[in-house]
BAFI-3210 file (N, C-alpha, C; in Angstrom, 3 decimals, decimal comma, padded with zeros to 6 digits):
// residues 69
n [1|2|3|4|5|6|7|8|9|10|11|12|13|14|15|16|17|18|19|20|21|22|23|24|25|26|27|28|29|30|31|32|33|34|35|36|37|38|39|40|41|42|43|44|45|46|47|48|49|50|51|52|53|54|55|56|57|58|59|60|61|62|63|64|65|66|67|68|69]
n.u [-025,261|-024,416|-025,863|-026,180|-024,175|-021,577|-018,263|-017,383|-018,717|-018,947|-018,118|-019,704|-022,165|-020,790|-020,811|-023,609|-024,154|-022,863|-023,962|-026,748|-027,805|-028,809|-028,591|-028,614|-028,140|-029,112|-032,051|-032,668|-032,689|-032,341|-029,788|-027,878|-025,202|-022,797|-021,155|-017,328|-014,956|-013,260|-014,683|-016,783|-015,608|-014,294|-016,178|-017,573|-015,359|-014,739|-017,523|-018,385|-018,321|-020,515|-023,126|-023,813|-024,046|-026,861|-028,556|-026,728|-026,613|-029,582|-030,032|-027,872|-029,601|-031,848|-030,813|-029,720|-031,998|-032,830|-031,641|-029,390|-026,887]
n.v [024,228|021,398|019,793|019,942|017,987|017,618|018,648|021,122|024,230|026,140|025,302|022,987|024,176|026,104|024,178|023,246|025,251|025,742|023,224|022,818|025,641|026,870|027,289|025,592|027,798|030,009|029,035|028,175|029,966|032,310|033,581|035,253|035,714|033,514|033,315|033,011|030,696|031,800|034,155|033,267|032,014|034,283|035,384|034,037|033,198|035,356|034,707|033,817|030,570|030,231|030,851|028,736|026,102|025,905|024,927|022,815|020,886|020,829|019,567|017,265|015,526|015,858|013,618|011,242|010,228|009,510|007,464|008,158|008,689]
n.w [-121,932|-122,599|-123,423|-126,001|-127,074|-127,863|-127,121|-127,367|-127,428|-129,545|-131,568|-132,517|-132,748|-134,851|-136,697|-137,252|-138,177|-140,428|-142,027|-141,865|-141,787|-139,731|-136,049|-133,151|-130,972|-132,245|-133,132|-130,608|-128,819|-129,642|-130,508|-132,370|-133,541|-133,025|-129,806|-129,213|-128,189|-126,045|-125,746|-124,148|-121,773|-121,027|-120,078|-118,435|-116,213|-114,348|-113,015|-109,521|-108,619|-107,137|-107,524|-109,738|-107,815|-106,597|-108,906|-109,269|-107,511|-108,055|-110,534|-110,475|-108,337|-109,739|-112,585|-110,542|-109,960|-111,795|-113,292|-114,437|-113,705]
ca.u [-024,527|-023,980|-027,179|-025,506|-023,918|-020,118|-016,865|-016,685|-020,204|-018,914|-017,870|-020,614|-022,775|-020,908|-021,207|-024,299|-024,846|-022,467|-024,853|-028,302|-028,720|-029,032|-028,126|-029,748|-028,794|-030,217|-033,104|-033,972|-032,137|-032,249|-028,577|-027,603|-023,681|-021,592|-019,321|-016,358|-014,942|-012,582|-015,818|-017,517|-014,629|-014,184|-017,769|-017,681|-014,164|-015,428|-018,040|-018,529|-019,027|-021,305|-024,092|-024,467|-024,456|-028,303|-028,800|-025,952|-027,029|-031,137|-029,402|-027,496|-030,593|-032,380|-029,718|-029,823|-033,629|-033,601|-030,906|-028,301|-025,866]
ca.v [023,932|020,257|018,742|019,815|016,769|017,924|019,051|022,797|024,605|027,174|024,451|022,149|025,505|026,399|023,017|023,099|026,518|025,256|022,089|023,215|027,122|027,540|026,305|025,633|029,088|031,205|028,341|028,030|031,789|033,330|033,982|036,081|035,448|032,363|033,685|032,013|029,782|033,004|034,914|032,839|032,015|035,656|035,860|032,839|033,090|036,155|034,949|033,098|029,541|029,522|030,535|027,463|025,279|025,099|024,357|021,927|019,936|020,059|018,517|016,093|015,194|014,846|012,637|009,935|010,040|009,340|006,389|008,424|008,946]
ca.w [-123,137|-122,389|-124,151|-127,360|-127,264|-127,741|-126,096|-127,879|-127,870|-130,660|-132,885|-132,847|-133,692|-136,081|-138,669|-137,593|-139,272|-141,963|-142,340|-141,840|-141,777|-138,710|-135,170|-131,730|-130,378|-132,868|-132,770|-129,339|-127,667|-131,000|-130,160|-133,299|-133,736|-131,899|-129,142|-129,116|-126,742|-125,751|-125,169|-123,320|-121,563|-120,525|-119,222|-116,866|-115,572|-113,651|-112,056|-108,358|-109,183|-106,076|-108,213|-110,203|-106,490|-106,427|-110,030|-109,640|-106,592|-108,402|-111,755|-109,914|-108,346|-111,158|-113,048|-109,931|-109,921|-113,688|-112,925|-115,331|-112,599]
c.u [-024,329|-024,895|-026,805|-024,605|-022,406|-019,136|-017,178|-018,212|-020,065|-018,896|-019,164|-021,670|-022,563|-020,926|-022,230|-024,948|-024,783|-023,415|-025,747|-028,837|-028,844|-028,489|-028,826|-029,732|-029,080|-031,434|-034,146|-033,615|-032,384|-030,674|-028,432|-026,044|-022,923|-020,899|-018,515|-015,946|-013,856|-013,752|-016,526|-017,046|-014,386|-015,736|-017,853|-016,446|-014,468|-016,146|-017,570|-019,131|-020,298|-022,356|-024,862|-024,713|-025,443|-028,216|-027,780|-026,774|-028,825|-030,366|-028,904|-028,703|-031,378|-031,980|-029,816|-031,158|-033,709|-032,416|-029,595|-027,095|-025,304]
c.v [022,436|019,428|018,779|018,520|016,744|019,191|020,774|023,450|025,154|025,887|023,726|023,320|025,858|025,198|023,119|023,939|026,101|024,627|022,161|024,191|027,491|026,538|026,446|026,628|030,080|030,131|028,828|029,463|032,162|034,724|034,067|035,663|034,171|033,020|032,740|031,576|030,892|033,597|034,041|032,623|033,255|035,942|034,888|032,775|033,963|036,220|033,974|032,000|029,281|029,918|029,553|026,213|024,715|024,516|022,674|020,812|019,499|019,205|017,315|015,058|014,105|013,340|011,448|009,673|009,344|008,156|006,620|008,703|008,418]
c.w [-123,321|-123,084|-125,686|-127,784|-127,381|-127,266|-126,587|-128,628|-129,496|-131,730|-133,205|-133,209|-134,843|-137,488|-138,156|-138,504|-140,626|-142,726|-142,559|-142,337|-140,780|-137,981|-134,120|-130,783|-130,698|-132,721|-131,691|-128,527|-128,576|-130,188|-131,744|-134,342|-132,522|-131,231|-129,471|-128,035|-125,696|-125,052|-124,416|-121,730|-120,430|-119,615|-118,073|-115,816|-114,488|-112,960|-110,989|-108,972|-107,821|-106,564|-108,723|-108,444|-106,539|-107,552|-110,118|-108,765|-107,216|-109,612|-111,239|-109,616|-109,035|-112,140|-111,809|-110,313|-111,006|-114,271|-114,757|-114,662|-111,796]
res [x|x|x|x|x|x|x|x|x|x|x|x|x|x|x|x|x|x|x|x|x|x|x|x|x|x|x|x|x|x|x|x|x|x|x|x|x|x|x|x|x|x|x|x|x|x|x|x|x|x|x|x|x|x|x|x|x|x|x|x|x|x|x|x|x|x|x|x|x]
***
């Protein structure tokens, strides 16, 4: 969600719908309807953050490598 460029995924989705017609997760997921930050919210709270770990430590990674970090 973070490449979107701002703080509140739903929001910045939704002007973009407002704005454009569409937005980058019907675009690029062909995500249908915006959750909200409630729903999303509800789906991540739940899990084990030790999932993201790898992904975190390759991103990190990446980000020094690419002298953004």
């Amino acid at each position: 969600m973070f490449y979107f460029q701002d703080p509140s995924f739903d929001e910045f989705e939704w002007q973009m719908e407002q704005q454009q017609g569409s937005s980058n997760a019907g675009t690029l997921f062909g995500i249908d309807r915006i959750p909200t930050t409630t729903q999303i919210r509800n789906l991540l709270d739940g899990q084990n953050p030790s999932v993201l770990w790898e992904n975190f430590d390759w991103l990190h990674e990446e980000l020094k490598r690419a002298g953004r970090y």
